[in-house]
C-alpha positions as CSV (number, residue, x, y, z in Angstrom):
1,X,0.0,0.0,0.0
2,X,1.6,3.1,-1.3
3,X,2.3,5.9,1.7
4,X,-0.4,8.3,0.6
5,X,-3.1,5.6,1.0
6,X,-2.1,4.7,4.7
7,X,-1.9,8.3,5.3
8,X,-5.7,8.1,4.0
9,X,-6.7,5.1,5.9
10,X,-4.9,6.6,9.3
11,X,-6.6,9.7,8.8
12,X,-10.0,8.7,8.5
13,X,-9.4,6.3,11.4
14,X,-8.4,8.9,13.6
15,X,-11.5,10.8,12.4
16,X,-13.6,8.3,13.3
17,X,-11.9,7.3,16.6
18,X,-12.0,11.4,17.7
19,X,-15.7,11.7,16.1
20,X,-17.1,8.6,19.2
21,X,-17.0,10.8,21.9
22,X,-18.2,14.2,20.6
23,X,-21.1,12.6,19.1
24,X,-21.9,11.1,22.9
25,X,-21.5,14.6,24.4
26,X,-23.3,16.4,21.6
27,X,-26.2,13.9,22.0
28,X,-27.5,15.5,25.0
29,X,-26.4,19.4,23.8
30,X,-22.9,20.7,23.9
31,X,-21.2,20.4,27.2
32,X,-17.8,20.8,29.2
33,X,-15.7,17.9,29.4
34,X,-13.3,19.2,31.5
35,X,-14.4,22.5,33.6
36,X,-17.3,20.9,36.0
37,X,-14.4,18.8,37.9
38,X,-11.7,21.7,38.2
39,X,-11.1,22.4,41.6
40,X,-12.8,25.9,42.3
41,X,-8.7,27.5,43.4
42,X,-7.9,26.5,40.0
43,X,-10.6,28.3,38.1
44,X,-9.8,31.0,40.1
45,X,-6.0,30.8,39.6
46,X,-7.4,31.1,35.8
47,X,-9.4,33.7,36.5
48,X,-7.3,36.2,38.0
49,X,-4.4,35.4,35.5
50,X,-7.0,36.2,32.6
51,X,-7.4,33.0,30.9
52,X,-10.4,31.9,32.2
53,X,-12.2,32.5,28.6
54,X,-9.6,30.7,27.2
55,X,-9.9,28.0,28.7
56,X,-13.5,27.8,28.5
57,X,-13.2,28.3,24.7
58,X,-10.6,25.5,24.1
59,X,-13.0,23.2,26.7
60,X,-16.1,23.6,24.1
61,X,-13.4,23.0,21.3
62,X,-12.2,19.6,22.2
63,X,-15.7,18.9,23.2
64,X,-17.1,19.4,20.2
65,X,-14.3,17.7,18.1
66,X,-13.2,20.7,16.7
67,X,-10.0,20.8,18.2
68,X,-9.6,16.8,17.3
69,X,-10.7,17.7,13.1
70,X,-7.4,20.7,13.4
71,X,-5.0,17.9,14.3
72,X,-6.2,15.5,11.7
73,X,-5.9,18.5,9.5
74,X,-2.9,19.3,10.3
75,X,-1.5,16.1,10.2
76,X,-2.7,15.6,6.4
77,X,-1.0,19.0,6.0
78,X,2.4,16.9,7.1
79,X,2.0,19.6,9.9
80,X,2.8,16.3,12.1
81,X,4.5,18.8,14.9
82,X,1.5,20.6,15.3
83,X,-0.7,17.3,15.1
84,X,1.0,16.1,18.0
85,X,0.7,19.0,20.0
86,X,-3.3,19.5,19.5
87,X,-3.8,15.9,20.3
88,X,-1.2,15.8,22.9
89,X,-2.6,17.9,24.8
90,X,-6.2,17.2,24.8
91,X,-5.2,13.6,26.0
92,X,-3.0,14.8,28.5
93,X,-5.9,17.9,29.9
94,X,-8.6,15.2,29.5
95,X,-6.6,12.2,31.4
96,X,-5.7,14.6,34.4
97,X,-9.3,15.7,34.6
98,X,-10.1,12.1,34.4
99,X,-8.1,11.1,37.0
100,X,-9.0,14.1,39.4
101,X,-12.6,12.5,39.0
102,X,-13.9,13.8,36.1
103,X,-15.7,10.6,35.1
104,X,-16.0,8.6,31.8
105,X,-16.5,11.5,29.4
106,X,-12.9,13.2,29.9
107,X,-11.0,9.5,29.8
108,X,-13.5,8.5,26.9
109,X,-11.8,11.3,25.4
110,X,-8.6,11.3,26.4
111,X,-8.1,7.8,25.4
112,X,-10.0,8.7,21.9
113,X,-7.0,11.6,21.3
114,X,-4.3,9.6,22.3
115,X,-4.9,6.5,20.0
116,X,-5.5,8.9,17.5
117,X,-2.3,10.0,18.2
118,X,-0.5,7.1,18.0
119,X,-2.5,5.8,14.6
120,X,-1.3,8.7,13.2
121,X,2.0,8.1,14.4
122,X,2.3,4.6,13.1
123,X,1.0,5.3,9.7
124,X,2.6,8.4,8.8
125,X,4.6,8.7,5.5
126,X,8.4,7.9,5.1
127,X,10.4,10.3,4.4
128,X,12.4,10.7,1.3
C-alpha cells in the first residue's frame, strides 16, 4: 500500500476514533468535558491570570471535536509537529481531569485523542 493511501486510511481512522465521543456529548447538547471537575482554586487561579475564557473556549473545542478535526488536518498537512501537539494535549488535559474525578467523558476522550495519536504516528509517510 503506497504511503499516501495509509496516510488516508490513518486519517480517516483517527476521524472516526476522535468523532465517538463528541457525538456522545453532543447527544445530550454541547457540554464541558473538563471544567465541572476543576477544583474551584484552579478556576480561580485562571481567573485572575486572565485565561479563564480561554480556557472555556478551548473546553467547548475539544468537546465538540473541533480541536480533534485541526489535528487531523494538520497532520494531512504533514504539519505532524503541530498534530502532535493538539492531540497531545487534549489527552494529557482530559486524562488529568479524568483522573482528578472527572468521570467517563474526559478518559473517553482522552483515550480517543491519544490513540488517535498514535494511529497517526504509526501510519505516517516515510520520508524521502
Amino acid at each position: 500500500m503506497s504511503a499516501g493511501r495509509r496516510r488516508g486510511w490513518s486519517s480517516a481512522g483517527a476521524l472516526l476514533l476522535l468523532a465517538v465521543p463528541s457525538a456522545a456529548n453532543l447527544a445530550d447538547g454541547p457540554g464541558w468535558i473538563w471544567t465541572p471537575w476543576l477544583p474551584p482554586p484552579l478556576l480561580d487561579l485562571l481567573a485572575r491570570a486572565g485565561l479563564l475564557d480561554a480556557w472555556l473556549v478551548a473546553d467547548l473545542l475539544a468537546a465538540s471535536g473541533v480541536l480533534g478535526a485541526a489535528g487531523v488536518a494538520a497532520h494531512v498537512a504533514r504539519e505532524r509537529t503541530a498534530a502532535a501537539l493538539l492531540l497531545a494535549a487534549v489527552s494529557a488535559i482530559s486524562l488529568a481531569v479524568a483522573a482528578i474525578g472527572g468521570g467517563w467523558l474526559p478518559a473517553w476522550y482522552g483515550g480517543a485523542y491519544a490513540a488517535a495519536l498514535m494511529l497517526l504516528r504509526t501510519f505516517r509517510e516515510a520520508r524521502p
